[in-house]
N, C-alpha and C positions, 0 to 999 in steps of 0.2 A: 504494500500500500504506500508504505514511505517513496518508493522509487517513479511512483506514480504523478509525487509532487517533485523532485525533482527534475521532471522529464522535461517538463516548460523551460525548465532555466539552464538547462543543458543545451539544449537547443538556440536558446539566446546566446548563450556566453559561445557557441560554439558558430551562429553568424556572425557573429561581433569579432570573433578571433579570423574568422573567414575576410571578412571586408576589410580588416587591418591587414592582412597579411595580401591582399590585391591592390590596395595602397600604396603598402613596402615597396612591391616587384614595381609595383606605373612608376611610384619615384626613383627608383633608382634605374628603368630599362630609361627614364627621361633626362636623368644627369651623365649616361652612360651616351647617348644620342648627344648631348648638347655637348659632352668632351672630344667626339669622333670629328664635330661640326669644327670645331676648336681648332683642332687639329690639321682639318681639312685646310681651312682659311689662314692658317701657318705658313704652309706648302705654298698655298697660293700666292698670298703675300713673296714667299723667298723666291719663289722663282720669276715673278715680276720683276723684282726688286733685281738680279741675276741679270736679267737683259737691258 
C-alpha cells in the first residue's frame, strides 16, 4: 500500500531528473557548437590575414 503513495512522486522526481538531464546535453552539445564556430573563424581570420 505504502508503494502505492510513492509511485506519484517517483514519477515526478524521475521527469524532473529527465528534463535536467536534456538540459545538460542542449547546453553543453550548444557550447561545444559555439567552440567549433570559434574555431572555424580562427582559421578564417589566419588565412586572410596570410594573403
Amino acid at each position: 500500500m505504502q508503494t502505492l503513495i510513492f509511485l506519484p512522486i517517483l514519477i515526478y522526481v524521475a521527469l524532473v531528473v529527465a528534463v535536467l538531464y536534456f538540459i545538460f546535453k542542449w547546453v553543453n552539445t550548444f557550447i561545444q557548437l559555439k567552440q567549433e564556430h570559434n574555431e572555424l573563424l580562427k582559421e578564417i581570420i589566419k588565412k586572410m590575414d596570410s594573403k
